[in-house]
N, C-alpha and C positions, 0 to 999 in steps of 0.2 A: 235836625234831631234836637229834642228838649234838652237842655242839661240832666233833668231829673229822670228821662226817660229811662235808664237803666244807672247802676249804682258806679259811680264815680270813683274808681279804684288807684286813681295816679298812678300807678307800674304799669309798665309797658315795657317789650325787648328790645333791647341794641336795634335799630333798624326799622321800628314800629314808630309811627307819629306821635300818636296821641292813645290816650288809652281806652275811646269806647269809638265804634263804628254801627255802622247801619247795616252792614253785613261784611262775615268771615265769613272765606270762603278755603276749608281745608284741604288741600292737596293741589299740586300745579302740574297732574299729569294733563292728556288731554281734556278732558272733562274740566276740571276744575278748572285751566286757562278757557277753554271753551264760555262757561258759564262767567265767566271775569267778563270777558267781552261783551257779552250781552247783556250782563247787570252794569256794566261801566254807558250804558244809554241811557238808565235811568240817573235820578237827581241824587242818588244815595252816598255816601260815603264807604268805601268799598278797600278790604285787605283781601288781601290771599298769604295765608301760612301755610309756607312749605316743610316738612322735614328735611330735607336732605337739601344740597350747595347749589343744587343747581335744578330748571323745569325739569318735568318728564324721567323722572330713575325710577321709577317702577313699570310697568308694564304697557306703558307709552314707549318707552325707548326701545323694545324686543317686541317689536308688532311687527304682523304682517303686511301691513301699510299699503291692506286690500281694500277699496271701497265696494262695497257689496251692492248691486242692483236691489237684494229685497226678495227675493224668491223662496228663500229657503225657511223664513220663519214661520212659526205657525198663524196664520191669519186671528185676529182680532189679539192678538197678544202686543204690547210695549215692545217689544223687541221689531213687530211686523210693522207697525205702524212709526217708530223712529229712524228704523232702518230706509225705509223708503223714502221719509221725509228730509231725514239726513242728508241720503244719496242726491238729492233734488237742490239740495243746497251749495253742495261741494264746490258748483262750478261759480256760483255767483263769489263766496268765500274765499275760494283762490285767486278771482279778481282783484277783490277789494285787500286781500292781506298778500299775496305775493308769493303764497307758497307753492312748493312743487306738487301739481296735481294731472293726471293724462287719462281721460277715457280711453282705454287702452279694450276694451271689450273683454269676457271672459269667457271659458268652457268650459261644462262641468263635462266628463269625460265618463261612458259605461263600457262595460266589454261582452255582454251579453242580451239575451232577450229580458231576463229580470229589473235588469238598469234601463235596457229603455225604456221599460213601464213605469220605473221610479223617476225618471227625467220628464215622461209624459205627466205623471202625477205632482210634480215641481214646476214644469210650465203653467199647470193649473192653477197653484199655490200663487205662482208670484202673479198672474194674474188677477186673482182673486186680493194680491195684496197693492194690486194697482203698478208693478212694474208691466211697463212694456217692451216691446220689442224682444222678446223670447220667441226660440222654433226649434224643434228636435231635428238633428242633422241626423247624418249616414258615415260610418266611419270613414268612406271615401272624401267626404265634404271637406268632414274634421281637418282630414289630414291636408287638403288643399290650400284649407287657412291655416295648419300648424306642419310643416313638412316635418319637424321631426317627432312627431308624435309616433308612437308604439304601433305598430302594425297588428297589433291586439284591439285597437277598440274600436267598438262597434257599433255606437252611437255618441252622440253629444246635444246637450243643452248650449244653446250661441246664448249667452248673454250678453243684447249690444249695451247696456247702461253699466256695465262694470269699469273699474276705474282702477289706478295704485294713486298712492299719496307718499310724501314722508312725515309720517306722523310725528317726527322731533319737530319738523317744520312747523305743521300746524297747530301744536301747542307753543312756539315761541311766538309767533306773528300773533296768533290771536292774544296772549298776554301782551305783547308789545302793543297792543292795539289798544288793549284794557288801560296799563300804564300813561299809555299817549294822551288819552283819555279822563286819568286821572284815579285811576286804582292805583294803590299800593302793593308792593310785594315784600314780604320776607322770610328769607331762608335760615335754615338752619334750628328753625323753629319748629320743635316736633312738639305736638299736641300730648299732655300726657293725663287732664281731666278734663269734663267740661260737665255743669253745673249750669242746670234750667232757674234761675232768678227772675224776681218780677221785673217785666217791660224785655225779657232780652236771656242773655248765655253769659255766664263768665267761662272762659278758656284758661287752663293752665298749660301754660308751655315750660319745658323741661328749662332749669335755671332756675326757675322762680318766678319769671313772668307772667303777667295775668293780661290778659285784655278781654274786653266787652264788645260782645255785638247783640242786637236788636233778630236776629235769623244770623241763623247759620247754614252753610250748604257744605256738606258729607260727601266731599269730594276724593276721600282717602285710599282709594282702591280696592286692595287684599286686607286694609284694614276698617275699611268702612264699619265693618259688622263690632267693631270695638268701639267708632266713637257712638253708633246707632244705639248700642245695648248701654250705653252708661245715660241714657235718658230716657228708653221707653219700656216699657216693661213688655212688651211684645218681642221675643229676640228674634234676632238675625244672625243667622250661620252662611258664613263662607268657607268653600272649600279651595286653595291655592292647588293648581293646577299648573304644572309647570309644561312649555313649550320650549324643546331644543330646535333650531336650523344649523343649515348649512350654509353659509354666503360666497360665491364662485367670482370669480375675476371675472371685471369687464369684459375681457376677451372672450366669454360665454354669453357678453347678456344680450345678442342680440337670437342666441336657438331658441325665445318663443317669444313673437310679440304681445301674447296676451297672456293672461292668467290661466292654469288649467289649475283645476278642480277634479276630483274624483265623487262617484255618485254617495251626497253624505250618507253617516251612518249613525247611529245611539250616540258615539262616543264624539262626532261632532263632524265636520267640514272633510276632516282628512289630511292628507300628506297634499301640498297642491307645489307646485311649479309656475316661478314667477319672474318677470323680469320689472325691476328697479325703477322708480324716475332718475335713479341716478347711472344707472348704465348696468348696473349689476346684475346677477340671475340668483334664484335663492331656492330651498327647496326648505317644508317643514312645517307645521309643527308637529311633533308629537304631541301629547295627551297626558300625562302621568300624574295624577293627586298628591299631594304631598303633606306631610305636616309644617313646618317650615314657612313661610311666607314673604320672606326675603330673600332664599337662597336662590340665587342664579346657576349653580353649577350645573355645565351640562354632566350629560353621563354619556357611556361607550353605547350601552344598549338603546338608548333614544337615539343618538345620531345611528347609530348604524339602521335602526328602525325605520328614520327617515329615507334613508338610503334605498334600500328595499322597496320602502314602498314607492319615495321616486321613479322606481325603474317600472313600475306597471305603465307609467305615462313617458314615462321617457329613460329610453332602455339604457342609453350611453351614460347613464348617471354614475359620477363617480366620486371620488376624493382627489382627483385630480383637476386642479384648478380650483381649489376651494381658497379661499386666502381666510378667513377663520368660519368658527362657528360659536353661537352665542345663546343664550335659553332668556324665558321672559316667562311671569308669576301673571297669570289673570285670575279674573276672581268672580268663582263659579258660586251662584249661589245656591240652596235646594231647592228652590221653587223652582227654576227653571225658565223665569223670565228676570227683565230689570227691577230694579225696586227704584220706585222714582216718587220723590213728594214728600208731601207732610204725614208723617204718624199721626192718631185719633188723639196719643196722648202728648206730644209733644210739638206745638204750634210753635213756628218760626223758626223749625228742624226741618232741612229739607236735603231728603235722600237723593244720594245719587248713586247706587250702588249695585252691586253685582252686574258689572257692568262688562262682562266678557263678549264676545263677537257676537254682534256686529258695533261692538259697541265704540269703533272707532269711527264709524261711517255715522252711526248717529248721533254722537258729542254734538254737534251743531244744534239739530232739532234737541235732544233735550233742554239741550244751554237756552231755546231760545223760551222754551215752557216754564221752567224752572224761572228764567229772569221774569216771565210776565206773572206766574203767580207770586216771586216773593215780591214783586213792584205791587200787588194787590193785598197783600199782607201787613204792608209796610206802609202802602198810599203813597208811593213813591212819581213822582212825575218823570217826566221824560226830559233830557240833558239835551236844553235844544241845539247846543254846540257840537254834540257827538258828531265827530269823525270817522265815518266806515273805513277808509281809505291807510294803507301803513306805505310809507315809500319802498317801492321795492330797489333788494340789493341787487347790486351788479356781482357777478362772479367771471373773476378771467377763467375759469373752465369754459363756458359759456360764449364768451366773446369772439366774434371773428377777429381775422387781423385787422382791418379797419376801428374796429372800436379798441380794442385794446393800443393801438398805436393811440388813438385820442383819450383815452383813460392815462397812457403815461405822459402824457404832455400836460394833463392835468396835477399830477401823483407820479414824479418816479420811482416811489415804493411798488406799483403798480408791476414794474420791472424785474424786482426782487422775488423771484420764485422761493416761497419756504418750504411748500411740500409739489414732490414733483411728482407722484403718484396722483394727486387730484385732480388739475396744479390748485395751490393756494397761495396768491401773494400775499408780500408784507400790509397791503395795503388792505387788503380783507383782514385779516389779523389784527390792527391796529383798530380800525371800525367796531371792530367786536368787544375790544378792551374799554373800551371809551361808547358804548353803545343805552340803548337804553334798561338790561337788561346787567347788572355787575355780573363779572365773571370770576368764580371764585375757585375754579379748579383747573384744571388743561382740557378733562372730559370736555367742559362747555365751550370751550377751546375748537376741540373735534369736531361737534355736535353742531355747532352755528359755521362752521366754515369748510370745512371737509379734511382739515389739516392731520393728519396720522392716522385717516381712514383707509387709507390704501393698500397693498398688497407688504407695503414693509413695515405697516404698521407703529408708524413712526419712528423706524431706525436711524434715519438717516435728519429727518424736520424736527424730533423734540429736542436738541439743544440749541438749536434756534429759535423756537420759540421758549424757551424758558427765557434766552438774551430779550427778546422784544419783551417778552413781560417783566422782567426785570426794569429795562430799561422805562418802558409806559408807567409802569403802577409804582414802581420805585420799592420790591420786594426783592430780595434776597432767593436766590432759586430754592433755598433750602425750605422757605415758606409755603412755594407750589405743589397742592397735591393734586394727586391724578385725579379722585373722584372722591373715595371716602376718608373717612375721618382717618388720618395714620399714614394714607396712601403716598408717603414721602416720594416725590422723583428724585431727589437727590438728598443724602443725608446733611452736610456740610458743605457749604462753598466760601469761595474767599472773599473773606471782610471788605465792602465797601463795592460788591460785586453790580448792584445796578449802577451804581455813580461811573464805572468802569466801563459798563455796555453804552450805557447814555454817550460815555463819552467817545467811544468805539467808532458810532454810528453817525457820529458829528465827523467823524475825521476817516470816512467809509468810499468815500467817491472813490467809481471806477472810474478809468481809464477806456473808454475803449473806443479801436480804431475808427474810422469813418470805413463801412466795405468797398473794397474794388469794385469795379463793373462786372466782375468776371473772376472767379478764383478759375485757376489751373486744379487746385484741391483743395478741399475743405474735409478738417481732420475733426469729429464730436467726438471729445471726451481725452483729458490731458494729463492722464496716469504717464507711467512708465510709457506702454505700447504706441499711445497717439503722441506724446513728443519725440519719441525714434521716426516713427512715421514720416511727421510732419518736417522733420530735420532734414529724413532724406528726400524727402520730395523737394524740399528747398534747395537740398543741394545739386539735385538734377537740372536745377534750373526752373521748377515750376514757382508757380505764386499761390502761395499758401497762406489761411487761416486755420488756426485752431482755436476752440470754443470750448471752454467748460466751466461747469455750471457753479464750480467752487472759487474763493478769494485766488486762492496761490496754484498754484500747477501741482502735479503728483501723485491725487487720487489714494488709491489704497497703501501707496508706498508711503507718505506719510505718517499712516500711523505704526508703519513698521520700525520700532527704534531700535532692534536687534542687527547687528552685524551679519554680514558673509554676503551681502548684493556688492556687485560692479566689479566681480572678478575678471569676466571675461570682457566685458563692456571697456572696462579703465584699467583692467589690468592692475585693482590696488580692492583692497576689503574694504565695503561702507558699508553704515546703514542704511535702513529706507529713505530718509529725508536728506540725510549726504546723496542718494544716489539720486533722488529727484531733483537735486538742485542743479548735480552736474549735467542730468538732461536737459534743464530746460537752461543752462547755460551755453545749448550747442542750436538755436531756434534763434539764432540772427538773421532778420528778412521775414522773419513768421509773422502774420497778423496775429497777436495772443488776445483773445476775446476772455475774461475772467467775468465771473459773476453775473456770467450769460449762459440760459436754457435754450433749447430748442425744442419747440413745441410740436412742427410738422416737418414732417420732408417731403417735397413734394417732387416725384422722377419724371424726370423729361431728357429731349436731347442736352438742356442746359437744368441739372437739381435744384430746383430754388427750397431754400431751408428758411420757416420762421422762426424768430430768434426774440426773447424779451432780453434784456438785462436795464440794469439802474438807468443808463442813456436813455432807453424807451424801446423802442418793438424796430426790428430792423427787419428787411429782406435778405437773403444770399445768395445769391447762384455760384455756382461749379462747375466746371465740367466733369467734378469727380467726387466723391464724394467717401470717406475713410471712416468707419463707426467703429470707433476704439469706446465703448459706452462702459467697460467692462462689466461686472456682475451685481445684481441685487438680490441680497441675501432674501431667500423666503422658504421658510421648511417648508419640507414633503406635507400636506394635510393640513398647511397651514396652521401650524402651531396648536394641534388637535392634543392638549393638554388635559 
C-alpha cells in the first residue's frame, strides 16, 4: 500500500501497529473472524477491531451451534445459497482449524396431515436449493431413530447433511488462523465514527483513536445497521431479536443423538431440541423483538415458553437437570434476507449484515466472497505462504488413559485438575494465557478451555484460576474481570499477591505414594466421612488408600471455622479445621493421595480407578472401593435468576 494512498494520521490505539491498513475488519463475532481468515490469504495488511475483551460477546457466543443442511430457505435468496455453501464447507474448515464439529444428522419433526404437506414442501425447497439426502419419514421411523421422541408426531423431515458446531470454537480457530497468518487484532476498541475519505475510511475509536483503512468490512452484528447508515444514504434497519435457552447436564445429552426441529413457522425455525459437541442437551430459542440490543436477560415468560414448547417434541422436558439458562441478541433485518457487499454509494464498504440464521452455518461461504471481492477491489494478490492449517489442542476431557499418562510425562501440570466438572487442567489453562490470542477476562478463560462451564459453575475452579493467572500474567486478582467493563471477581486482595502464587507453585510438589498391587479399600474423597472410613478400615487390618482432589485433607470441614464439632468423636469442642486435623491425624498406614482426581471407576471383581495428580496418570485397583465424594452445590433450576 502507497504511503499516500489514504491520509497519514499518526494515531492509532494501545494495541494497533501502525495507523493505516488495507483493510478493517469491525467485529470478531463469527463472521468478522470468518472473513479475517480468508482476507489473511490475500497480500493485504489486515486489523480486526473488536468492541468488547474478548472474540465472540454478541451473538456468536448464545448460538444454536446448529449447522443447517439448507432446506429451509427460500430458493434464490443469499441466505439459500450461503447456507448450502457454507454447510459444504464446514467439514473441510474443521479439518484445517480444529474445531468442534459432528454430522450428527437432523429432524424437522410434524404432528399432523398439514405438516406433512409442509415437510413434503421443504424436501422440495432444499432440493431445489441443492441439499441432498432429505426423505419424509413416518412417525413410527422417527421414533426408531429418536426413541424418545413424543408419541405425538406423525411425520418427519431426515435431514442426513445437518451438523452441531461450537460456535466460540469456530470464531477463535479461524482468527487464530487469521493472526498466524499475519492479521492483527484489537480489543476493547469500540468503533464510534467512520468517515468515507479519499483512497480509503478513517475509523474513530472510542478514546480518541483514529485509524485508516483502504475497505472496510461491517462485521458488527446488532450493530451493523449503525456503522452501514453513517456512510450510505440508503439505510439499514435492524431489529434485535432476543433468543432465551435452556442448557441440561451432560447426564441428558446423550436422550437425542440428533437435532429435532419442529415444522418452521413465520416467526422462524421454532423451539428445537439438541444435543451439544460437547456432551450437553439444550432446548430453545424463543423469538421476542426488543428495543435494546445488548441486553442478554433472559425472562420467566421466554424460558417457560421454551419449556412448553419442548415438550411437543419431547414430553419429559423439564427444569430438572438444567444447570443454567442464557439468551443471545441476532440481528433481524426487514428485508428478510442477508445484506452482503458493497453499497452503489459507498465503495470499499462491505456489508455483512443481518446476518441471523443460518447465518452461522454460512460465515465460511460469505467470509470466502467477501475476501475475493475486497482482493478485487483492492488488486490484492494472494499470500503465497498462507497456512490453512492451526495446531490442534489437546484436551484431557478427550484423552484416554494412555495419552494423558504421555501428556503428563511431558507436562505435570497436565495432572493438575482445575476444574473437575469439564475436567480442565492447569496445563490447558496456562496454554491459553500465553496463547495466540491475549486473554483479558476469565470469560475467555471459560470460553477457550471449558473451565467454570460446568454444573458448578465455577464454585469450586475460579480461585484457582485467578492463582494461575495471577501467577502467569503477573496481575493482582483484583485486576481480573469476569467479562465486562466493572465485572470485578474480587474487590481487593493482598499486596504482592501474584509474587505469592508464583512463589506457591514453585514450592507446590505433591507427594504421592507409589500404588500397591492391590488395595484391600480405596477411600475417594477426604472430608470428615472418608478419613473416619479409611482409619477404620486400617484399623481392621485392611490396606488402604485415600485420594482427594485438594492440597490438605478435610473437605467442607475446612471452611467451617465455627466451634461445637468433635464433641462425640474427642470428646472436647473444635472447629472445623481443629476437627479435620485430629482426623487425619488417626490415618497412620493410610496411602494419603492429595492433589489427585479421579476421573473413572471402572467395576470389576478387582475396581480399577483412573487417577491424574501432579506425579502424572496412575492406575488403582481394590477390592473395595468407599465414595466419600461429598456434595456439589448446584441450585434447583440451575440458578434460574
Amino acid at each position: 500500500m502507497s504511503e499516500d494512498a489514504i491520509p497519514s494520521l499518526g494515531i492509532a490505539c494501545p494495541g494497533i501497529a501502525r495507523g493505516a491498513y488495507d483493510v478493517a475488519i469491525i467485529g470478531a463475532g463469527v463472521a468478522g473472524c470468518c472473513c479475517a481468515r480468508e482476507l489473511a490469504r490475500t497480500s493485504g495488511s489486515l486489523l480486526v477491531l473488536e468492541a468488547g475483551d474478548d472474540i465472540a460477546c454478541g451473538a456468536t457466543r448464545a448460538n444454536s451451534g446448529i449447522v443447517h443442511a439448507g432446506y429451509d430457505p427460500e430458493p434464490g435468496t443469499l441466505k439459500a445459497r450461503y447456507n448450502v455453501e457454507g454447510s459444504r464447507l464446514y467439514p473441510t474448515w474443521a479439518a484445517e482449524l480444529g474445531f468442534s464439529y459432528v454430522r450428527n444428522e437432523s429432524l424437522v419433526v410434524g404432528f399432523d396431515e398439514r405438516d406433512e404437506r409442509a415437510l413434503a414442501a421443504l424436501s422440495l425447497r432444499g432440493a431445489e436449493n441443492g441439499v441432498e439426502g432429505l426423505s419424509v419419514i413416518d412417525g413410527e421411523e422417527a421414533r426408531r431413530l429418536e426413541p424418545n421422541l413424543s408419541a405425538e408426531v406423525t411425520c418427519a423431515l431426515r435431514v442426513r447433511a445437518g451438523g452441531i458446531c461450537d460456535p466460540y470454537e469456530v470464531a477463535l480457530t479461524a482468527l487464530e488462523n487469521a493472526v498466524q497468518n499475519g492479521a492483527e487484532v484489537a480489543f476493547d476498541a469500540r468503533v464510534t465514527s467512520l468517515e468515507r475519505v479519499r483512497g480509503g475510511y478513517v475509523i474513530g475509536l472510542a478514546g480518541g483513536g483514529r485509524v485508516c483503512a483502504r475497505a472496510v468490512v461491517n462485521a458488527a452484528g446488532v450493530h451493523s445497521a449503525e456503522l452501514h447508515n453513517l456512510v450510505c444514504a440508503r439505510k439499514l434497519q435492524i431489529i434485535p431479536v432476543r433468543g432465551d435457552y435452556l442448557l441440561y447436564d451432560p447426564t441428558l445429552g446423550s436422550t437425542f443423538s440428533r437435532t429435532i426441529f419442529q415444522v418452521p413457522t413465520t416467526a422462524g425455525k421454532g423451539v428445537l431440541v439438541s444435543p451439544t459437541v460437547h456432551g450437553n442437551l439444550f432446548v430453545g430459542p424463543s423469538a421476542e423483538p426488543q428495543a435494546d440490543a445488548d441486553s442478554v436477560a433472559t425472562s420467566r415468560r421466554g424460558l417457560t415458553a421454551i419449556l412448553e414448547g419442548a415438550r411437543r417434541t419431547w414430553p419429559q422436558a423439564s427444569s430438572r437437570g438444567v444447570i443454567t439458562n442464557f439468551a443471545g441478541v441476532r440481528a433481524k433485518g426487514t428485508g428478510h434476507d442477508f445484506v452482503i457487499g458493497e453499497p452503489d454509494d459507498a465503495p470499499g464498504f462491505f456489508d455483512v449484515a443481518c446476518l441471523e440464521s443460518p447465518g452461522l452455518t454460512s460465515a465460511p461461504a460469505v467470509a470466502v466472497d467477501i475476501a475475493r471481492r475486497v482482493a478485487r477491489r483492492l488488486n490484492l494478490g494472494a499470500r503465497p505462504d498462507f497456512e490453512p492449517r492451526r495446531a490442534p489442542r489437546r484436551r484431557l476431557a478427550r484423552m484416554d488413559a494412555d495419552q494423558r499418562t504421555r501428556a503428563m510425562r511431558e507436562d505435570p501440570a497436565w495432572g493438575h485438575v482445575v476444574c473437575r466438572c469439564s475436567p480442565v487442567s492447569e496445563h490447558e489453562v496456562v496454554r491459553e494465557l500465553h496463547g495466540t490470542l491475549p486473554v483479558l477476562c476469565l470469560d475467555a478463560l471459560k470460553w477457550r478451555t471449558g473451565a467454570t462451564m460446568g454444573r458448578c459453575h465455577g464454585g469450586f475452579c475460579t480461585p484457582e484460576l485467578l492463582r494461575i493467572v495471577s501467577r502467569e500474567l503477573g496481575v493482582e486478582p483484583s485486576q481480573v474481570e469476569k467479562r465486562l467493563r466493572g465485572s470485578w471477581i474480587v474487590s481487593r486482595s493482598r499486596p504482592g499477591y501474584a509474587r505469592l502464587a508464583a512463589a506457591a507453585s514453585d514450592e507446590a510438589a505433591v507427594d504421592v505414594p507409589e500404588p500397591a498391587q492391590v488395595y484391600d479399600v480405596v477411600v475417594v474423597g477426604g472430608g470428615a466421612a472418608g478419613m473416619a472410613a479409611a482409619a477404620s478400615a486400617r484399623a481392621a487390618g485392611a490396606s488402604v488408600a485415600l485420594i482427594d482432589r485438594e492440597a490438605s485433607l478435610g473437605g467442607i470441614m475446612r471452611q467451617c471455622i465455627h466451634n461445637g464439632f468433635g464433641l462425640k468423636r474427642f470428646s472436647e469442642e473444635l472447629t472445623g479445621p481443629e476437627f479435620a486435623s485430629r482426623e487425619a491425624a488417626l490415618l497412620g498406614g493410610v496411602d494419603v493421595w492429595s492433589s489427585s482426581s479421579v476421573l473413572a471407576l471402572h467395576p470389576g471383581v478387582l475396581h480399577e480407578l483412573e487417577v491424574v495428580c501432579p506425579g502424572g496418570a496412575r492406575s488403582v485397583r481394590a477390592r473395595s472401593v468407599v465414595l466419600a465424594c461429598g456434595s456439589r452445590e448446584r441450585g434447583f433450576g440451575a440458578l434460574g435468576i
